[in-house]
OpenMM code with the backbone's topology and positions (N, CA, C; nanometers):
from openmm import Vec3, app, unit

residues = "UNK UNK UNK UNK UNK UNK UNK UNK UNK UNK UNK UNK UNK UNK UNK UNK UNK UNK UNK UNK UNK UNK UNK UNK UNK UNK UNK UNK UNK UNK UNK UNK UNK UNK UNK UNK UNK UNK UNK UNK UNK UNK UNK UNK UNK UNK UNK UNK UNK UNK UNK UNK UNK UNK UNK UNK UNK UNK UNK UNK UNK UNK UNK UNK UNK UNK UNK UNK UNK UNK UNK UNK UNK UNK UNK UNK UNK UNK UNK UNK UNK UNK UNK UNK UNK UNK UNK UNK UNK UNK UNK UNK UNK UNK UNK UNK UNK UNK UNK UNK UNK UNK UNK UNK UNK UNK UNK UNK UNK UNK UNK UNK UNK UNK UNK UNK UNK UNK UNK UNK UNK UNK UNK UNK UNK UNK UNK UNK UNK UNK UNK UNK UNK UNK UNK UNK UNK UNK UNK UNK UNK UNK UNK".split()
positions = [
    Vec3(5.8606, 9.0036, 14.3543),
    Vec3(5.7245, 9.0345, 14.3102),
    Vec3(5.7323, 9.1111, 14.1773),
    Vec3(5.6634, 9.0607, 14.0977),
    Vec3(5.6795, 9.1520, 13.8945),
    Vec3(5.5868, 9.2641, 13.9626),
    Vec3(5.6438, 9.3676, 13.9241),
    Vec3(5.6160, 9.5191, 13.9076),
    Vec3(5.4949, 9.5023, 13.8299),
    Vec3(5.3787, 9.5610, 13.8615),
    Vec3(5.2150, 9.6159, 13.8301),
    Vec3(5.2894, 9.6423, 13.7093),
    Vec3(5.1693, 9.5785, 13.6361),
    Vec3(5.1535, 9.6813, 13.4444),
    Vec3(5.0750, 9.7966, 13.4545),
    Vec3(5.0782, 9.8610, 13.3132),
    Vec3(4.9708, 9.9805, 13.2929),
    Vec3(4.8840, 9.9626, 13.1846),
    Vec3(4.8111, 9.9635, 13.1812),
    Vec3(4.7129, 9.9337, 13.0342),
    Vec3(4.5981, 10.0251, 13.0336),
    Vec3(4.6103, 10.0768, 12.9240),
    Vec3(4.4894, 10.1976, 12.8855),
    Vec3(4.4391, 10.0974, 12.7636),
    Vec3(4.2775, 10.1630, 12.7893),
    Vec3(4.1732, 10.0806, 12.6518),
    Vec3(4.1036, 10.1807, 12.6444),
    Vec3(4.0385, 10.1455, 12.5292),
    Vec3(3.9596, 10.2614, 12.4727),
    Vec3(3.7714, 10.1791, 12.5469),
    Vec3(3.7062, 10.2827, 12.5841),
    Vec3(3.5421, 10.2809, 12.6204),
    Vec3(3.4932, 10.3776, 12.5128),
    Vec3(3.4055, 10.3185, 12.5223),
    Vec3(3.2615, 10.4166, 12.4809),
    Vec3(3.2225, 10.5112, 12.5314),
    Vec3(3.2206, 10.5036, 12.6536),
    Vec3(3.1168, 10.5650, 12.7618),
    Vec3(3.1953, 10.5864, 12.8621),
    Vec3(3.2257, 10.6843, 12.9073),
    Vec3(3.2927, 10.6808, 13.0771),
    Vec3(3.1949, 10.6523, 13.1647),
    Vec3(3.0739, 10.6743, 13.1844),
    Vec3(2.9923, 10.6454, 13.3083),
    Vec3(2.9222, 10.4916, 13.2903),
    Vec3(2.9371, 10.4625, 13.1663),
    Vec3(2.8873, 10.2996, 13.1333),
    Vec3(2.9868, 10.2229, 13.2098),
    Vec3(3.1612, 10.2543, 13.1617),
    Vec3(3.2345, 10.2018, 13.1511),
    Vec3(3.2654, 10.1957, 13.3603),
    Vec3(3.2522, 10.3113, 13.4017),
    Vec3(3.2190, 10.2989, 13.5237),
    Vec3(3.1864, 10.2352, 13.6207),
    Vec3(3.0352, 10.1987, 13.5652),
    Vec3(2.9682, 10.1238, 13.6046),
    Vec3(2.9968, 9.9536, 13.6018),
    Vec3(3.0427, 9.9334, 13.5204),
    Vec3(3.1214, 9.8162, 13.5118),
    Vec3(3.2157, 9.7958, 13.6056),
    Vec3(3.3312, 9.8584, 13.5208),
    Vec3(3.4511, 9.8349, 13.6429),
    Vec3(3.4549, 9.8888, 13.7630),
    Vec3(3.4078, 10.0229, 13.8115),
    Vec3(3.3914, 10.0139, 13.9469),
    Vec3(3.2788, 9.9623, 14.0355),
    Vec3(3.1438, 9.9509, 13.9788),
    Vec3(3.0492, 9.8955, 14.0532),
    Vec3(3.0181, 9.7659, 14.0172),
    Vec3(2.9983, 9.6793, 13.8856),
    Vec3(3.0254, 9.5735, 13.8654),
    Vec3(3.1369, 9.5016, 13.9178),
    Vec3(3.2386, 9.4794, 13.8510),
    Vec3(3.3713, 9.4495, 13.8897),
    Vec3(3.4461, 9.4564, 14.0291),
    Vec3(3.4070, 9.5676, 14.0978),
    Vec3(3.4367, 9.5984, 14.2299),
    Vec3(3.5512, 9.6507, 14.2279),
    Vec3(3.6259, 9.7395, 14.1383),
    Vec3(3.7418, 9.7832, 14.1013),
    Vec3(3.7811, 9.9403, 14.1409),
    Vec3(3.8241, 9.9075, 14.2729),
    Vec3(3.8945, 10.0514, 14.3268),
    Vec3(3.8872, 10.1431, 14.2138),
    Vec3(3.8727, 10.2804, 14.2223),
    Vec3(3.8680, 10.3737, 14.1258),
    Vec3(4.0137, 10.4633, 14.1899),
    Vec3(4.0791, 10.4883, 14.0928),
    Vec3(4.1775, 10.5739, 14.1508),
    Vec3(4.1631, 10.7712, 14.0677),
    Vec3(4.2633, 10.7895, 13.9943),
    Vec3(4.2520, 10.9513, 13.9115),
    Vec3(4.1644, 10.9092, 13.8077),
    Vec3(4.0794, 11.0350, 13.7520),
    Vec3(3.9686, 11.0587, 13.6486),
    Vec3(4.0275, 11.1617, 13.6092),
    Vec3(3.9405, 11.1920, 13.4930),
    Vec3(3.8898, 11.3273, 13.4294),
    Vec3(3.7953, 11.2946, 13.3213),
    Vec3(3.7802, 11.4110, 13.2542),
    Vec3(3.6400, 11.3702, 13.1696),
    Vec3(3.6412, 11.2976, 13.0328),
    Vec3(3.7742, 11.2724, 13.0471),
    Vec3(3.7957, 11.1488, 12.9249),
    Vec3(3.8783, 11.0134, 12.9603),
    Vec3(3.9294, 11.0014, 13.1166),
    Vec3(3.9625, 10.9013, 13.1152),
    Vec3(3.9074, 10.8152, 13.2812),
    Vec3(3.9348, 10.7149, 13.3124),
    Vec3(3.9270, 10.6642, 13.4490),
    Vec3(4.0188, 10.5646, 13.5005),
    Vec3(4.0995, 10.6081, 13.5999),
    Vec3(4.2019, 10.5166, 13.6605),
    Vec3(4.1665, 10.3896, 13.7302),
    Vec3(4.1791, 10.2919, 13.7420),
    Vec3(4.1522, 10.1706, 13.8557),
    Vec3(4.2649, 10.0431, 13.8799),
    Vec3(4.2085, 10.0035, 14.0115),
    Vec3(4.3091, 9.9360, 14.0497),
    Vec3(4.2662, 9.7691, 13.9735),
    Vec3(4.3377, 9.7285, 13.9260),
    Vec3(4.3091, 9.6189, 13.8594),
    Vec3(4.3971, 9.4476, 13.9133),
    Vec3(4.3624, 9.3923, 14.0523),
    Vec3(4.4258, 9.3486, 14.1600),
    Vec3(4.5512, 9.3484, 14.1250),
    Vec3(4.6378, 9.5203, 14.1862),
    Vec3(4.7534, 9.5244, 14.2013),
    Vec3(4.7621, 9.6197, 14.0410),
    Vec3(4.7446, 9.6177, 13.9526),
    Vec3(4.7631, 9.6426, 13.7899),
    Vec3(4.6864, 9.8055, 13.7628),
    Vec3(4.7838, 9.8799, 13.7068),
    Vec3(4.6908, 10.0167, 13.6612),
    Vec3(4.6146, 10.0088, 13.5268),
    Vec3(4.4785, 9.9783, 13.5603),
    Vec3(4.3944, 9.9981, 13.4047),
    Vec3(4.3378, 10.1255, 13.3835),
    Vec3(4.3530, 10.1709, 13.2731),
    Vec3(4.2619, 10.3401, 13.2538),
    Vec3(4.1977, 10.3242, 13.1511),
    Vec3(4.0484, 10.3400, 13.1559),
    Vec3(3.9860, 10.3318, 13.0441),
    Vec3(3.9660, 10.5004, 12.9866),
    Vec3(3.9912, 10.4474, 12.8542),
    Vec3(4.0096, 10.6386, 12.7798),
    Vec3(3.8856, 10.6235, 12.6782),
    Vec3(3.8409, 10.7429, 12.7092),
    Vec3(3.7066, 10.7521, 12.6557),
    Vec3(3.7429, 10.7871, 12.4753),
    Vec3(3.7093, 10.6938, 12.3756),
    Vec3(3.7287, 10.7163, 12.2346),
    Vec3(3.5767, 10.7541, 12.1876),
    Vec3(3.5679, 10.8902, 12.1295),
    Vec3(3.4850, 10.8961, 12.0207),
    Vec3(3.4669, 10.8556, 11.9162),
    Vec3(3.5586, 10.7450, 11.8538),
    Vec3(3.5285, 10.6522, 11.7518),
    Vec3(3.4598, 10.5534, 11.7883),
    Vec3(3.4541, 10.5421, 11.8844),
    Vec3(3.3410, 10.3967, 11.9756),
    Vec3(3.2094, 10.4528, 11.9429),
    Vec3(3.1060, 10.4418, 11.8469),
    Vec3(2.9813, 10.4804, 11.8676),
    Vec3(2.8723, 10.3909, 11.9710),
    Vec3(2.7647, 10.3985, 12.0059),
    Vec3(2.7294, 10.3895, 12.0742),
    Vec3(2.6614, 10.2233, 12.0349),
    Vec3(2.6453, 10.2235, 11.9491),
    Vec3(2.6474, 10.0770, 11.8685),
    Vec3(2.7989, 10.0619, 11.8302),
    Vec3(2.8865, 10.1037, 11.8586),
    Vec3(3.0054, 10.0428, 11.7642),
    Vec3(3.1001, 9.9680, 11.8860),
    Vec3(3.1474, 9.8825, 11.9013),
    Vec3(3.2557, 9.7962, 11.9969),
    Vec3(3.4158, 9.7954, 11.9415),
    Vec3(3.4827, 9.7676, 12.0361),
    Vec3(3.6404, 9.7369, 11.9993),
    Vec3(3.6158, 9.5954, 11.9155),
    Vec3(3.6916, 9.5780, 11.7979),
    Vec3(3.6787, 9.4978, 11.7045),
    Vec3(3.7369, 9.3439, 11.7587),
    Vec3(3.6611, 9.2616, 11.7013),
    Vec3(3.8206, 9.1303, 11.7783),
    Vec3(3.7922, 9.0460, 11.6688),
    Vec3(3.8645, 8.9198, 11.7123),
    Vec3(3.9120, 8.8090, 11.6162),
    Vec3(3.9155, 8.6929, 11.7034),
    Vec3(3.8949, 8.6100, 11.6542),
    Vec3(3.8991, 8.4938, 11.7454),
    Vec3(4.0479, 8.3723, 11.6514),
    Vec3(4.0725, 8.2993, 11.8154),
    Vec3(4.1653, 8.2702, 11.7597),
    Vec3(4.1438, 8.1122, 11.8653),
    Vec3(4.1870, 7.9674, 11.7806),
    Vec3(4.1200, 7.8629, 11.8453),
    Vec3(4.2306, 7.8413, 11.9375),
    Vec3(4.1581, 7.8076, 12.0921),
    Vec3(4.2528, 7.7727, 12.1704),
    Vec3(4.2050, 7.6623, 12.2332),
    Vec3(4.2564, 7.5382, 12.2417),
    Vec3(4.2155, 7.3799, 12.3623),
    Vec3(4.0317, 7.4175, 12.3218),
    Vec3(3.9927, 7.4108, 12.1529),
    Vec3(3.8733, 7.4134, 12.1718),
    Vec3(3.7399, 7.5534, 12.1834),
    Vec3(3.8024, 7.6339, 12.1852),
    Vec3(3.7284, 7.7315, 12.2081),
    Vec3(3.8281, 7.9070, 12.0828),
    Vec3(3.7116, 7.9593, 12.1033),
    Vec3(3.7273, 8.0754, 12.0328),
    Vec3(3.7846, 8.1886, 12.1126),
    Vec3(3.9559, 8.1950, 12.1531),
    Vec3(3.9372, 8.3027, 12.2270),
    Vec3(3.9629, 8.4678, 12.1791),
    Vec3(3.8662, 8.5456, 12.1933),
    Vec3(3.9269, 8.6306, 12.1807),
    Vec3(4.0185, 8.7745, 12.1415),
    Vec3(4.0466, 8.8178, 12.0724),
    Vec3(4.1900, 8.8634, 12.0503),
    Vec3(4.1715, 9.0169, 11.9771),
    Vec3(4.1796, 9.1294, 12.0349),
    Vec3(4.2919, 9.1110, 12.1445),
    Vec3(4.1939, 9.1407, 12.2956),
    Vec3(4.2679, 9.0665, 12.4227),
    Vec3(4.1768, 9.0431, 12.5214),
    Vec3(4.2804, 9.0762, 12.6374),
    Vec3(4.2693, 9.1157, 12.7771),
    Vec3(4.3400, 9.1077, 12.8743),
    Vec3(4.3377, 9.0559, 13.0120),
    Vec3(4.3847, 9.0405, 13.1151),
    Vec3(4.3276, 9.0113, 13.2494),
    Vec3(4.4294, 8.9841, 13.3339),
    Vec3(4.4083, 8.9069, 13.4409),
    Vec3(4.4953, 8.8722, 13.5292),
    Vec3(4.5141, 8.7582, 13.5576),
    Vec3(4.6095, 8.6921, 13.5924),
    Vec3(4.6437, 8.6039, 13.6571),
    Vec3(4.6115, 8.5580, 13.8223),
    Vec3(4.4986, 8.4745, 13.8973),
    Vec3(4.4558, 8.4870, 13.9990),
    Vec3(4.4810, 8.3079, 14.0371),
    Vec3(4.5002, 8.3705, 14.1898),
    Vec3(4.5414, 8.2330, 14.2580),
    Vec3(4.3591, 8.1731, 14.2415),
    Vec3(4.4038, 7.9985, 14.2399),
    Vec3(4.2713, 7.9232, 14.2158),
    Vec3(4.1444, 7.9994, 14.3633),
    Vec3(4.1674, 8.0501, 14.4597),
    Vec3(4.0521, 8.0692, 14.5620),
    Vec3(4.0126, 8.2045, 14.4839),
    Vec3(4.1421, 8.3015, 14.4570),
    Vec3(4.0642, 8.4191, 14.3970),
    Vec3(3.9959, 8.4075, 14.2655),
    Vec3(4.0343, 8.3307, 14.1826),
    Vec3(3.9411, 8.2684, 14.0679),
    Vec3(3.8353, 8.2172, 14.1114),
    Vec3(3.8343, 8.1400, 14.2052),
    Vec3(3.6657, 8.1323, 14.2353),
    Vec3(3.5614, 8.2066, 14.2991),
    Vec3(3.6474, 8.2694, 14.4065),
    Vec3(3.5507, 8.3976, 14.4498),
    Vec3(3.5198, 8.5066, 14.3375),
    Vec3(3.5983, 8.5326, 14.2710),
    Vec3(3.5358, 8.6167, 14.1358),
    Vec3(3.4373, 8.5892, 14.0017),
    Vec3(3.4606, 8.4202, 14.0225),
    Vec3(3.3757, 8.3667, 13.8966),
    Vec3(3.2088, 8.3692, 13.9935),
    Vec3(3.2495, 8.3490, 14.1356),
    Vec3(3.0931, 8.3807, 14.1956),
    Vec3(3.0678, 8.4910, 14.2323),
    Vec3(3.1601, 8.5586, 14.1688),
    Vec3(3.0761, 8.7430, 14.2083),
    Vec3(3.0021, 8.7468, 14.0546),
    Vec3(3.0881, 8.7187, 13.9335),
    Vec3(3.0701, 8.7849, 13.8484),
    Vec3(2.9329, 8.6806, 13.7777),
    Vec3(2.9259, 8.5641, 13.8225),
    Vec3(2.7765, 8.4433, 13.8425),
    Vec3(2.6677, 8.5697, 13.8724),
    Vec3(2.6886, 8.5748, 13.9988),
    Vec3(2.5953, 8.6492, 14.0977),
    Vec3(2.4982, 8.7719, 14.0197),
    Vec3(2.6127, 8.8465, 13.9162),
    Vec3(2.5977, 8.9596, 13.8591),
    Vec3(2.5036, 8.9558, 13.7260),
    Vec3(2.4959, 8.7750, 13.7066),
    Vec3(2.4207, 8.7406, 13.5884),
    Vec3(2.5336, 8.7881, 13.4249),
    Vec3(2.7080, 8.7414, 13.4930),
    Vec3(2.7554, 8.8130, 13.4032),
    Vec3(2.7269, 8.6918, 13.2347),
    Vec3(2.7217, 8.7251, 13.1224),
    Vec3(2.7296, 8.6292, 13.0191),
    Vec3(2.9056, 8.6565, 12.9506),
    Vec3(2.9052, 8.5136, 12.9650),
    Vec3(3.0592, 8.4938, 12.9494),
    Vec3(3.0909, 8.4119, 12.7780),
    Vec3(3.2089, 8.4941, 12.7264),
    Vec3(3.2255, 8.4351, 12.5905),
    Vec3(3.2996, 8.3175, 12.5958),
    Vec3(3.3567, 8.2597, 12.6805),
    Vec3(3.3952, 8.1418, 12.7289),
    Vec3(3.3893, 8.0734, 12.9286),
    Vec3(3.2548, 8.0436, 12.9162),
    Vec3(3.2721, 7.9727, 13.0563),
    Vec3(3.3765, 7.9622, 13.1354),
    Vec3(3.3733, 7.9659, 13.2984),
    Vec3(3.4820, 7.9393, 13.3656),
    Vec3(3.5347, 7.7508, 13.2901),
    Vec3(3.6240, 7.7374, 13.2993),
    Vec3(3.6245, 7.6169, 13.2909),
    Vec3(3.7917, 7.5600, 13.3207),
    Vec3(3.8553, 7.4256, 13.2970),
    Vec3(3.9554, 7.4097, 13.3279),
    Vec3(4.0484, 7.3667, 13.1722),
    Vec3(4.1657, 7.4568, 13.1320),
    Vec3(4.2070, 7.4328, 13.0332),
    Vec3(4.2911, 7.3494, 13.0099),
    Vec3(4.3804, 7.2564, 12.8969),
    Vec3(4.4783, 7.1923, 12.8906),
    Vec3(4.4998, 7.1227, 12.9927),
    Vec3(4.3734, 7.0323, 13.0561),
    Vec3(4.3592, 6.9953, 13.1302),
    Vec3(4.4617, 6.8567, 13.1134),
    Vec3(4.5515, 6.8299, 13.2806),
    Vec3(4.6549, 6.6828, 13.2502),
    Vec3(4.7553, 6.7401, 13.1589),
    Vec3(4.8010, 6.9140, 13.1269),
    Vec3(4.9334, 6.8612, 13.0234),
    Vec3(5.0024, 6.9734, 13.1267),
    Vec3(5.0658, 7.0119, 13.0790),
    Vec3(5.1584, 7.1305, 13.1047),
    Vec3(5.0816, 7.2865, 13.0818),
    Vec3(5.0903, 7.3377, 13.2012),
    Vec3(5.0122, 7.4779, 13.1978),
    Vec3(4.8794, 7.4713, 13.1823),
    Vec3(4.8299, 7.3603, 13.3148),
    Vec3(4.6610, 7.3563, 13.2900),
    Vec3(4.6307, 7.4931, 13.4234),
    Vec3(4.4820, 7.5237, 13.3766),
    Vec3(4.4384, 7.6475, 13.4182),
    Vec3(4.3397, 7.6401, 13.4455),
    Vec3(4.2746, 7.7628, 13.4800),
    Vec3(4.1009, 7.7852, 13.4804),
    Vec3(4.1466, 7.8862, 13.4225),
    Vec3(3.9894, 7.9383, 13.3527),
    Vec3(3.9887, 8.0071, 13.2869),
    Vec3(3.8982, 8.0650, 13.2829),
    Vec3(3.8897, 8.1966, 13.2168),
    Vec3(3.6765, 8.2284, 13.1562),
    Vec3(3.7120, 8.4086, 13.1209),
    Vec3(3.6351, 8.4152, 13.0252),
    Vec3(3.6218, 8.5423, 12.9167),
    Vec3(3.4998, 8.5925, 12.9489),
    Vec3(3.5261, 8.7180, 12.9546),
    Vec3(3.4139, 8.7954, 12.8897),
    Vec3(3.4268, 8.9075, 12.8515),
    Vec3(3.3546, 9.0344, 12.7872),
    Vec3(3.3301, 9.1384, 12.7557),
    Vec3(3.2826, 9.2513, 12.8128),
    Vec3(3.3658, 9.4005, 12.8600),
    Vec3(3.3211, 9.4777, 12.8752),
    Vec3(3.1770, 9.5218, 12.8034),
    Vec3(3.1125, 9.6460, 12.8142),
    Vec3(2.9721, 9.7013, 12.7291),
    Vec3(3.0585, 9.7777, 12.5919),
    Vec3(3.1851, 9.8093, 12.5974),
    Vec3(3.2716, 9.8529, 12.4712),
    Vec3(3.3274, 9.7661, 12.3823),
    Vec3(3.3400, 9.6454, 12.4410),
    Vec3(3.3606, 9.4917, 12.3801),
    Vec3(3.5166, 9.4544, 12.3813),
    Vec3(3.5443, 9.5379, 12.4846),
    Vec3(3.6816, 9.5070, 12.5599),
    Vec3(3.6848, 9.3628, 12.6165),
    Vec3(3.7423, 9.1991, 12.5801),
    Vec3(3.7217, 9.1130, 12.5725),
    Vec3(3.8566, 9.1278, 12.7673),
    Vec3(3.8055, 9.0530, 12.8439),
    Vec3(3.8664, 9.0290, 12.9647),
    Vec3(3.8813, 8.8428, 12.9783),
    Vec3(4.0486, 8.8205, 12.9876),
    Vec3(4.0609, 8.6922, 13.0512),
    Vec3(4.1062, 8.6913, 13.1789),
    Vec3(4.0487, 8.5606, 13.2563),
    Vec3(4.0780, 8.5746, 13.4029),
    Vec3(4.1017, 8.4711, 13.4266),
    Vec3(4.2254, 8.3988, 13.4411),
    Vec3(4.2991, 8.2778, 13.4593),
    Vec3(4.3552, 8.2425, 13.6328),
    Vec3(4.3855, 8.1239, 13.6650),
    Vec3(4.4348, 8.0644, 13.7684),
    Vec3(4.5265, 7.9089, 13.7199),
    Vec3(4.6091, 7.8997, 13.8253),
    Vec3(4.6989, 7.8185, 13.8246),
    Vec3(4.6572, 7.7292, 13.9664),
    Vec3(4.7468, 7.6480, 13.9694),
    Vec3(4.7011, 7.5410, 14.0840),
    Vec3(4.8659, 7.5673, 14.1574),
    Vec3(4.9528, 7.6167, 14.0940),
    Vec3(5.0582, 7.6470, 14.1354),
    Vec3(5.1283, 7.7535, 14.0011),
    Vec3(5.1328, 7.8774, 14.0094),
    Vec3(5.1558, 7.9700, 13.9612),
    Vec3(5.3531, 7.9329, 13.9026),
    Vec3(5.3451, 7.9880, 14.0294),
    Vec3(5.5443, 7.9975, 13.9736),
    Vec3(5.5710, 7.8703, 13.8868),
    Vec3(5.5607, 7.7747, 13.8756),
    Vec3(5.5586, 7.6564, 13.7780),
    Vec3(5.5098, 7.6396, 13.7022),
    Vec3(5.3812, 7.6540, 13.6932),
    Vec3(5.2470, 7.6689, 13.5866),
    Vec3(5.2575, 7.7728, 13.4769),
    Vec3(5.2691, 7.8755, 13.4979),
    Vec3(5.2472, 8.0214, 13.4192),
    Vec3(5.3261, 7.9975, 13.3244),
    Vec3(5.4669, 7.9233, 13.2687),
    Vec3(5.5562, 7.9475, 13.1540),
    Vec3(5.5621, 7.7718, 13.1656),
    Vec3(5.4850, 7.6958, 13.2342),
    Vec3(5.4931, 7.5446, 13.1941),
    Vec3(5.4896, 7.5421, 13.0134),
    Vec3(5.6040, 7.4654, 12.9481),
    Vec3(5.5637, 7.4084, 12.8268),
    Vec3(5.5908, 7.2812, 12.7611),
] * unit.nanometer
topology = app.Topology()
chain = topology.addChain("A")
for resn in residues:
    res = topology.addResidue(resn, chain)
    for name in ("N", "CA", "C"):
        topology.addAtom(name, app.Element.getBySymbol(name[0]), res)
């Protein structure tokens, strides 16, 4: 089993950012304080750190970069989820009325390392990808 990552991002807002990942998202909350928030990110430690360069109009900057067609991105993060947990999450995050910068959809579809897929954006403009395989251990470094 690959050992959990750690990834800290910068928010805007700790109680915005909150609200997202633990009550949106449904994301275990683990250690806080008044500038940062721990969570469980299935299996993965994410901490969002509260930046005062984030104004309240201002977002994490990105770039897009073309992938099978689409703009993804960059820089963006997420997880890797078996195809049932990719779909139970694309219908939570449906449910939530989430707007997505790239639709769930199926990528590189018929070649090597086809996927599902789908993007979206924290309220700090923390860009999130959330991918699935149809068979992981083969799929994930298919080229």
């Amino acid at each position: 089993m690959p050992r959990p990552f750690h990834l800290a991002i910068p928010v805007r807002d700790l109680e915005e950012a909150r609200e997202f990942y633990g009550q949106r998202l449904k994301l275990p909350q683990g250690r806080s304080s008044d500038h940062w928030i721990d969570y469980n990110l299935f299996g993965h430690q994410l901490v969002v750190h509260l930046n005062p360069n984030l104004g309240r109009d201002g977002n994490v900057n990105q770039h897009a970069n073309h992938v099978d067609g689409h703009g993804v991105p960059v820089p963006h993060f997420g997880v890797v989820l078996t195809m049932d947990e990719f779909a139970a999450f694309e219908q939570q995050l449906r449910a939530l009325g989430t707007e997505f910068v790239i639709e769930p959809y199926i990528r590189f579809k018929g070649l090597p390392g086809e996927q599902a897929t789908m993007f979206f954006l924290d309220p700090s403009g923390n860009a999130l990808e959330f991918k699935a395989f149809a068979d992981i251990e083969s799929q994930l470094f298919a080229v």
